[in-house]
C-alpha positions in Angstrom: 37.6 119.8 -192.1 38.7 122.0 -189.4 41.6 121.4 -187.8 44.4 122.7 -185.1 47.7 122.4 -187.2 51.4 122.5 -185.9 54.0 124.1 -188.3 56.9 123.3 -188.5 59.2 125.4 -186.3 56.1 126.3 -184.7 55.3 126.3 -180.8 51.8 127.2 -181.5 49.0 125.3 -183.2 46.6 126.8 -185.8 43.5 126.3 -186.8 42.9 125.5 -190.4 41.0 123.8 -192.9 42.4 121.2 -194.4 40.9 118.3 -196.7 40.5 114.9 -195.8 42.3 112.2 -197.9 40.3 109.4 -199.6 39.6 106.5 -197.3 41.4 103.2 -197.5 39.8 100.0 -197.3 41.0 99.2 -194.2 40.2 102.3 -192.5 37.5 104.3 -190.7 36.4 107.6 -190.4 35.4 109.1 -186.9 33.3 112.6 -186.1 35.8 113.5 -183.2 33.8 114.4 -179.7 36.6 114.7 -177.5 40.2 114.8 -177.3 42.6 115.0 -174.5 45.7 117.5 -173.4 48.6 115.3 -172.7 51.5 116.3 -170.9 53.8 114.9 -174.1 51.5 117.3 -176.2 52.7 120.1 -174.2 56.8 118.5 -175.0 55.7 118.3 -178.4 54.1 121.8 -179.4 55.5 124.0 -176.8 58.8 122.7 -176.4 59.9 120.9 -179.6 61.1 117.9 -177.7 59.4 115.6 -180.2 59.0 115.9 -184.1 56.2 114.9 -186.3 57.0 112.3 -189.5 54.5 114.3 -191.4 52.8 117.8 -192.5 51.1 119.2 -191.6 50.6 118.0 -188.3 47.6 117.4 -186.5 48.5 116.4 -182.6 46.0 114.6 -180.2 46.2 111.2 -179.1 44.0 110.5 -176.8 40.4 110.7 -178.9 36.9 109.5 -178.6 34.1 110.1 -181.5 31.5 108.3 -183.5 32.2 106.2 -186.9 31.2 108.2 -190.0 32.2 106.4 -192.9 33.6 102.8 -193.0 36.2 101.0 -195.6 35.3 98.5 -197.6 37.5 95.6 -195.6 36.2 96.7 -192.2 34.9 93.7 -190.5 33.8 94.4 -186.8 32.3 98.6 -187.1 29.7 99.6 -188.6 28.2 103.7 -188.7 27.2 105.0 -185.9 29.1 102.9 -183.2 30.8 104.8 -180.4 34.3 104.2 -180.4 37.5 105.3 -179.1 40.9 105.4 -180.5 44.2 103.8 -179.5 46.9 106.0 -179.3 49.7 104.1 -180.2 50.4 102.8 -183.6 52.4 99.5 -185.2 53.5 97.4 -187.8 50.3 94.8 -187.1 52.0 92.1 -188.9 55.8 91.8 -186.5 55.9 88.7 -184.0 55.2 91.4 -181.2 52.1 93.0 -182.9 50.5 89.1 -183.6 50.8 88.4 -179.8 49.0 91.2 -179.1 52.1 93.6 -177.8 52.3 96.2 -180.3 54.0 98.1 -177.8 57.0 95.9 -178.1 56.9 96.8 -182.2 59.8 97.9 -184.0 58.0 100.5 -185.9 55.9 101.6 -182.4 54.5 105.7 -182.6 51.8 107.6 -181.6 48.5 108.9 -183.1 49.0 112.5 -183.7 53.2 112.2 -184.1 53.0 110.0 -187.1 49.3 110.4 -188.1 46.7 113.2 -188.5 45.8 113.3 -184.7 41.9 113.9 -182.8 42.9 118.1 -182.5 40.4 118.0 -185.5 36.7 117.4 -186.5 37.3 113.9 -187.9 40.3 111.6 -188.1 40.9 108.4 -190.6 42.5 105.4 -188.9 42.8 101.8 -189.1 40.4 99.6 -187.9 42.6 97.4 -185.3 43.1 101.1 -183.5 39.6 101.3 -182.6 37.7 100.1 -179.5 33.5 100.3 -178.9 32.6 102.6 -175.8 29.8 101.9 -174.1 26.9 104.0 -174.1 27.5 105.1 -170.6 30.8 106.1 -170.6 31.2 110.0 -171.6 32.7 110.6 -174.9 35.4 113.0 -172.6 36.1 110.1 -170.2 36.5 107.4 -172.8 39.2 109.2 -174.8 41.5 109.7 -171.5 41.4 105.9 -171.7 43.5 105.8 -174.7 46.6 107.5 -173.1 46.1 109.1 -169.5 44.9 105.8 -168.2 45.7 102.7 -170.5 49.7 103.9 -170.3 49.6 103.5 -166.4 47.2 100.3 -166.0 49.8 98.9 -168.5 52.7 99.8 -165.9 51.0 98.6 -162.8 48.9 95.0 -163.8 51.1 94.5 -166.7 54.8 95.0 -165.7 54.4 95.6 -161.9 51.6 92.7 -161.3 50.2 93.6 -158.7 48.4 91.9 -156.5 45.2 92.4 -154.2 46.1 93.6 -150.6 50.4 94.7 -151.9 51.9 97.9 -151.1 52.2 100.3 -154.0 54.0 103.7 -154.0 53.3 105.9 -157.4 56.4 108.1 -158.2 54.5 111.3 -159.6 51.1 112.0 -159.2 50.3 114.1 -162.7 48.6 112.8 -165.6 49.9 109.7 -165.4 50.2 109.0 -161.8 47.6 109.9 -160.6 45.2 107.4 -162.8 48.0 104.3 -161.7 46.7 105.5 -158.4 42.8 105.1 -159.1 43.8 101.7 -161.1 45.9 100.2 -157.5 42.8 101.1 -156.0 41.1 99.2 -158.3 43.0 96.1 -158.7 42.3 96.3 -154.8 46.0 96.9 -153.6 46.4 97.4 -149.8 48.1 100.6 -149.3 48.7 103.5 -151.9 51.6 106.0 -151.3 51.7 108.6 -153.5 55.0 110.8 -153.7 55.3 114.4 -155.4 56.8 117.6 -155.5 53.4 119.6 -156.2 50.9 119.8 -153.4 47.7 119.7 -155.6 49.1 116.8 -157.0 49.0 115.5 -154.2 45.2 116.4 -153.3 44.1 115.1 -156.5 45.7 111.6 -155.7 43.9 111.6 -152.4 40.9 112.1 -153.9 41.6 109.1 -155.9 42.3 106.7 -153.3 45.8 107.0 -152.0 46.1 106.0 -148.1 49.5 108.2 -147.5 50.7 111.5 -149.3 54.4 112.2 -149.4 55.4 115.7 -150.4 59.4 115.4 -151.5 61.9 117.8 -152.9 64.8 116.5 -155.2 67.0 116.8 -152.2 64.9 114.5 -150.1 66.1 110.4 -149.9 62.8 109.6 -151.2 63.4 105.8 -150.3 64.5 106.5 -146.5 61.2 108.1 -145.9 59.3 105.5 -148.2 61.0 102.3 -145.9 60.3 104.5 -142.4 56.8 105.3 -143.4 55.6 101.5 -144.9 58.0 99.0 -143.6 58.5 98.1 -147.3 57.4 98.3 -150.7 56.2 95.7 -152.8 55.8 97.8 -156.3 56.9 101.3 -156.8 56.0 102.7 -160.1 57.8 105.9 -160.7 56.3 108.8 -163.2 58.7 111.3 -163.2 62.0 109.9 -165.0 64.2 110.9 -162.1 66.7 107.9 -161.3 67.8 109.2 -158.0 64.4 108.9 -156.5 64.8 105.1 -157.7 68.4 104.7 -156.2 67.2 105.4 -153.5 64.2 103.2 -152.7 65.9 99.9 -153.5 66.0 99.4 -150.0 62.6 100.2 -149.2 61.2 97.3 -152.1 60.0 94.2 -150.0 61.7 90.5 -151.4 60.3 89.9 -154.4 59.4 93.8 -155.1 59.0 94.9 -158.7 59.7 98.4 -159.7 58.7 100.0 -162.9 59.8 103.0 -164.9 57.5 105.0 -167.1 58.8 108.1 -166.7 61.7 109.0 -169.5 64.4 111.1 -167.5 68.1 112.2 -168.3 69.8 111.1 -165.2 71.6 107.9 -165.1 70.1 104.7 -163.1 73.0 103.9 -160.8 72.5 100.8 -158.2 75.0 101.0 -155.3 73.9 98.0 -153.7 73.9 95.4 -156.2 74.0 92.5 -154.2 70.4 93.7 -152.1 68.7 93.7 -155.3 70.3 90.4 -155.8 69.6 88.6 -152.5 66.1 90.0 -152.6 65.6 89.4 -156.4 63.7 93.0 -156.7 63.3 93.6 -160.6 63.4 96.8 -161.8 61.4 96.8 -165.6 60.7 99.7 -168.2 57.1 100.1 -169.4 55.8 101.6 -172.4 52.4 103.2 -173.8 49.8 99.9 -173.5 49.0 97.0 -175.8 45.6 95.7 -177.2 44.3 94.2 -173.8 44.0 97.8 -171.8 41.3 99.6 -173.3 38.8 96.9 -173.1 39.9 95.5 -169.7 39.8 99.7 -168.7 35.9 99.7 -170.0 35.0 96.6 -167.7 36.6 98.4 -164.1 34.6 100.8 -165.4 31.2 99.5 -166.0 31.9 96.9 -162.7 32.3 100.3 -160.9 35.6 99.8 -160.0 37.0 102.7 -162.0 35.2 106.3 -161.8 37.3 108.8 -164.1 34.8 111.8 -163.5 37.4 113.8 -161.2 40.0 113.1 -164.4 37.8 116.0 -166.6 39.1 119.2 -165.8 37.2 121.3 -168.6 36.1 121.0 -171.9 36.8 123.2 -174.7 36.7 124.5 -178.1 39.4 123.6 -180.7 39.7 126.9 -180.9 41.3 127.4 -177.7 43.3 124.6 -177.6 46.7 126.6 -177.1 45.0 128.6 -174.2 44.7 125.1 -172.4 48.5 123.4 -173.3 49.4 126.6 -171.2 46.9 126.2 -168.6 47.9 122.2 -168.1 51.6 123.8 -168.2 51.2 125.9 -165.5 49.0 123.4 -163.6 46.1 126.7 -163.5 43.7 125.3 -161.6 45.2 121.8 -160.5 43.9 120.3 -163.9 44.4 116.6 -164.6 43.1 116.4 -167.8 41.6 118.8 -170.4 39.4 117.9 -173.5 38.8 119.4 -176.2 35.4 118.8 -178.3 35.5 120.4 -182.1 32.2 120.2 -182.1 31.5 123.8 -179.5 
């Protein structure tokens, strides 16, 4: 099959051919028709901030396709179904996995890192990774779901719980920010603010539903402005990994207000005002990739009309150009959110 394969040492993904390995019994084989650019694809291929467990490497984790060939063991898929592919992987047998949050597993990774990933005309997985799409969902929208939008619904019904008619303010509006703003909008939250550095961020999340933009710099007190502009917070999800930006919106959580980290900074998390987040029990939580429950629940906002992802495509492209578009997402050409690549063009 054709394939776009890291090196190692590389920063640059070529595409070669490369044979696929016998199928196990427990697995399935999927014709790839779409496959996102994710922002940790960029930290991963460009950058080097992530290694591979295996060679050669075959990134892309978020991936949609049809099932071409089934294992003997498989159960619940037949040929032809539509399907789309988890991107986070697991032991499937710890206490975490059996409960259904394999996010919580020991052994957690990602499709693409420790697996042939979807930059490639087919990819083998296990059965338990893959989820039916609906006829009427796009192959190109469907495989966002995996990452782009499962990691953030997993963040704000999951750890942040919210609740119909809260206040919500989303720390980052890129990839992943800016879908946690179409999902407050669709769990019916009250008011969205979204917060960036990046203008066309910003335009993007007001096309998805956020009531108030808020256009910071890293010198701003991002919580003074978030407490005069609300009147309080009752979840803040932040995207970005910069713990100053969470220091200082403590005070502008309501009681009971949750906040939630997705985003993976270097900065310390230092709380001056311990006894406020005491007095007002406000929980700060970490949250990580999604579990089993996203993906379907994603498909049903979705079909109920609740969730549109159209505005999320930003292009789609050959395999052959997929370095030409980890560039383009870098440099934000365009104000993408998301682009796909099909193998099949």
């Amino acid at each position: 099959m054709k394939a776009a394969v890291l090196k190692s040492g590389s920063r640059s993904l070529e595409i070669q051919e490369l044979d696929l390995p016998p199928l196990q019994p427990n697995q399935v084989k999927v014709k790839v028709k779409a496959c996102g650019i994710c922002g940790s694809d960029i930290h991963f291929i460009l950058h080097g901030k992530m290694k591979a467990t295996y060679s050669p490497c075959v990134p892309g984790h978020e991936t949609s396709g049809v099932v071409t060939e089934i294992g003997e063991q498989i159960t619940k898929l037949k040929v032809g179904d539509r399907v789309v592919v988890s991107a986070g992987t697991s032991c499937g047998k710890c206490k975490h996995c059996l409960a259904g949050r394999e996010n919580l597993c020991e052994q957690i990774g990602v499709i693409g890192f420790n697996q042939r990933g979807g930059f490639a005309e087919y990819i083998q997985t296990e059965e338990r990774y893959l989820h039916i799409l609906p006829d009427e969902i796009p192959f190109a929208e469907g495989a966002i779901l995996a990452d782009a939008v499962s990691t953030p619904y997993h963040a704000v019904k999951y750890q942040g719980e919210l609740k119909a008619g809260e206040t919500i303010a989303i720390i980052g509006c890129g990839g992943l920010g800016i879908h946690a703003v179409a999902i407050a909008k669709a769990l019916g939250a009250g008011k969205i603010f979204a917060i960036d550095i990046d203008g066309g961020s910003l335009e993007n999340a007001k096309a998805y539903g956020a009531d108030e933009l808020i256009l910071v710099d890293k010198n701003m007190q991002v919580g003074k402005v978030l407490k005069e502009k609300s009147g309080g917070i009752d979840l803040l999800c932040d995207f970005t990994g910069y713990m100053p930006n969470i220091e200082s919106s403590v005070r502008a959580m309501n009681r009971g207000g949750r906040i939630v980290l997705v985003g993976i900074g270097r900065n310390k998390l230092e709380i001056p005002m311990p006894f406020f987040l005491i007095e007002r029990q406000i929980r700060i939580t970490g949250s990580y990739g999604s579990d089993r429950r996203a993906i379907p629940e994603l498909i049903q906002l979705y079909q109920e009309k609740k969730l549109n992802l159209t505005k999320s495509i930003s292009g789609i492209h050959k395999l052959e150009d997929t370095n030409e578009y980890l560039h383009a997402l870098e440099e934000k050409k365009g104000n993408p959110i998301r682009f796909i690549i099909n193998p099949e063009l």
